[in-house]
C-alpha positions in Angstrom: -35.2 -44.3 -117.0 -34.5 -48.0 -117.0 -31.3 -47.4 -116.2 -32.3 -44.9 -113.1 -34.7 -48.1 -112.1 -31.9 -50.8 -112.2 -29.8 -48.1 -110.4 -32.0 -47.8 -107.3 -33.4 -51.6 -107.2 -29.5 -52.4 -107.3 -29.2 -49.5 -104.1 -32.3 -51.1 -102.7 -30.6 -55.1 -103.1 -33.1 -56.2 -105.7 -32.2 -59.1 -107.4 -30.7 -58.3 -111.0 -32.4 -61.0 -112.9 -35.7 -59.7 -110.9 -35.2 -56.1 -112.3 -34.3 -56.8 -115.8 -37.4 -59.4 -116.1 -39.7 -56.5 -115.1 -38.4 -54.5 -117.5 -38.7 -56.2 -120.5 -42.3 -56.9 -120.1 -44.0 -55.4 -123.5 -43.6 -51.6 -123.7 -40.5 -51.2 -121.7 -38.0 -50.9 -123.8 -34.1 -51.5 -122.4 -31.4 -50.9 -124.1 -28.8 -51.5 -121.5 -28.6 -55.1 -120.3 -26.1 -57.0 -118.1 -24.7 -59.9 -119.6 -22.1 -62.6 -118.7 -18.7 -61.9 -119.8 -15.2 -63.7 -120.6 -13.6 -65.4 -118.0 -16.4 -65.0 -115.2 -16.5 -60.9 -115.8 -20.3 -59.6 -116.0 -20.7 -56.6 -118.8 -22.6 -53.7 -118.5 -23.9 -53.5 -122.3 -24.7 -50.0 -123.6 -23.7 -49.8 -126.5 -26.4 -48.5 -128.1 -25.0 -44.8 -128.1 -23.4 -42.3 -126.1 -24.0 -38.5 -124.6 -22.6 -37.3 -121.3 -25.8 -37.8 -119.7 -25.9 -41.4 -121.0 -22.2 -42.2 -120.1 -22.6 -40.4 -116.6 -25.3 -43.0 -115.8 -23.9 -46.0 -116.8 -21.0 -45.2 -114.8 -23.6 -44.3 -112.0 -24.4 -47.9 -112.8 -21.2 -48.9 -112.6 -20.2 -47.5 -109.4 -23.5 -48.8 -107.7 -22.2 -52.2 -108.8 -19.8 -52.0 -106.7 -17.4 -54.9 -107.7 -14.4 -56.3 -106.7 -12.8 -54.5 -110.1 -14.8 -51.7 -112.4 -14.0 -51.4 -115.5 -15.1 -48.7 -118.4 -14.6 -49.2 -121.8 -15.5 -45.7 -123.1 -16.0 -44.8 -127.2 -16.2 -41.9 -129.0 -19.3 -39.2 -127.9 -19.9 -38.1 -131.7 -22.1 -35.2 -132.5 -21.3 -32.7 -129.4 -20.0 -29.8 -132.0 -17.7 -26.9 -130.2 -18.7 -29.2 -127.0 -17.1 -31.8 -127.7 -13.4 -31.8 -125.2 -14.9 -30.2 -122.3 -17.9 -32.5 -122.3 -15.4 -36.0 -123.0 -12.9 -34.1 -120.3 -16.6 -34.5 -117.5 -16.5 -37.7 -118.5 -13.3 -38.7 -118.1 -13.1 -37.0 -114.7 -16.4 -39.5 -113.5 -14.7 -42.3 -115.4 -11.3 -42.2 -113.5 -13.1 -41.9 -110.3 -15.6 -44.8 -110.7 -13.7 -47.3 -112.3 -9.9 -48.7 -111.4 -9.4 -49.6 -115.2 -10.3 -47.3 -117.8 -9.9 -48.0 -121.8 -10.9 -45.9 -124.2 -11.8 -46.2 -128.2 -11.6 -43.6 -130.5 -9.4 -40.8 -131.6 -12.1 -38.3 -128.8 -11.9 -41.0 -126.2 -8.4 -40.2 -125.5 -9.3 -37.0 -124.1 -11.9 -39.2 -121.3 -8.1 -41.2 -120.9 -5.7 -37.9 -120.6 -8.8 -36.9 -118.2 -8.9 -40.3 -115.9 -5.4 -40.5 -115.6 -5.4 -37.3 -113.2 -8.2 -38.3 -111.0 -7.7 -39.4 -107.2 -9.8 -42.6 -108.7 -11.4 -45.1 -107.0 -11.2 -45.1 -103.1 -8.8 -42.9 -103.8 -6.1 -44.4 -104.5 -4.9 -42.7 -107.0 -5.7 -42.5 -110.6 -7.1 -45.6 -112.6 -5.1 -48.1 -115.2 -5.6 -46.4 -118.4 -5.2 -47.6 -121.7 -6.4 -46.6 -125.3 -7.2 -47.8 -128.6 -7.5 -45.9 -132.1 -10.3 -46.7 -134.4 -8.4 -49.1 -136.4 -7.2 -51.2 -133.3 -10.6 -52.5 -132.9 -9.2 -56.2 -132.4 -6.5 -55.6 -130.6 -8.8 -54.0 -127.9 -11.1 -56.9 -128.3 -7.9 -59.4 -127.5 -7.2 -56.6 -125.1 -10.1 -57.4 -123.0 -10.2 -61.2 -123.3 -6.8 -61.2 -121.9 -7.9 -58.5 -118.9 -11.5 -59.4 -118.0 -11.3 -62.2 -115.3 -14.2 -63.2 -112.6 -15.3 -60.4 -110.1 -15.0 -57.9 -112.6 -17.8 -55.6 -113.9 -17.1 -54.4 -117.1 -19.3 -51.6 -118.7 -19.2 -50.9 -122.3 -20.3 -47.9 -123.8 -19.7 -45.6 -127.3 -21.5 -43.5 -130.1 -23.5 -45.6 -132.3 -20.9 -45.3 -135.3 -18.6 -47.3 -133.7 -20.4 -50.2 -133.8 -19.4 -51.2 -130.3 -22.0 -53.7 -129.8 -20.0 -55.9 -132.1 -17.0 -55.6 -129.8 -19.6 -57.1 -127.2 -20.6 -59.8 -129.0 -16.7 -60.7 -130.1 -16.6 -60.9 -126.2 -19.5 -63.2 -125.5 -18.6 -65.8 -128.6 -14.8 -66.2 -127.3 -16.7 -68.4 -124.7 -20.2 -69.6 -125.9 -21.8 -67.1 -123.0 -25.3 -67.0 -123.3 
């Protein structure tokens, strides 16, 4: 819901700042937040876990953003059983048409990759930058990103719990003291 609220007051040209203060007066709690990132980048942090649902509306978010470069760094969706590909392939489909770089983490993500890389992608122009990491690559897509990320970008951020991709967010933030 929080994420529906910053959605529309973003639509509605709230002030950020405004948005998150209201909702984390005492029993609202957010697990998304919007922090600064490397090199003048904003992230999109929501990293907490991951379903389609989930992932569809932070790239809702995202897209609503609309800045001058999106970026989605897409993880794993653990736990979907038989549903697993056709429900990373919806994502990948939204993903390559909301963002104009798409990197993914995980040995399931590169199905939301294979995905983004046929999409008419963002102002369709054809299909988004795409790039992937395995499991085991976790710092080179965390040098990866500080090499990328650069001011105007929105960068969202966003996995299953068990890959611990909050860490990858805080790598980010302690390359440059960000508060």
């Amino acid at each position: 819901l929080a994420l529906a609220a910053i959605a529309v007051g973003h639509a509605l040209g709230m002030d950020l700042a405004d948005m998150l203060q209201g909702l984390a007066e005492p029993g609202v709690q957010v697990r998304l937040l919007i922090v600064p990132g490397p090199n003048g980048s904003q992230m999109i942090d929501d990293t907490y876990n991951a379903s389609t649902p989930s992932v569809m509306s932070a790239l809702g978010l995202l897209d609503a953003m609309n800045p001058t470069r999106a970026i989605a760094v897409l993880g794993d969706m653990r736990e979907l059983g038989e549903v697993s590909e056709r429900e990373h392939v919806t994502v990948g489909r939204r993903a390559g048409e909301v963002a104009d770089l798409v990197v993914t983490y995980g040995e399931m993500a590169r199905t939301i990759a294979q995905e983004a890389a046929t999409t008419d992608g963002r102002f369709d122009v054809g299909p988004p930058a795409v790039t992937s990491f395995r499991l085991e690559q976790r710092e080179e897509l965390i040098d990866y990103l500080l090499r990328e990320l650069r001011a105007g970008d929105v960068v969202l951020l966003k996995g299953s719990r068990g890959l611990r991709m909050e860490e990858i967010v805080e790598r980010l933030r302690d390359s440059q003291d960000l508060p």
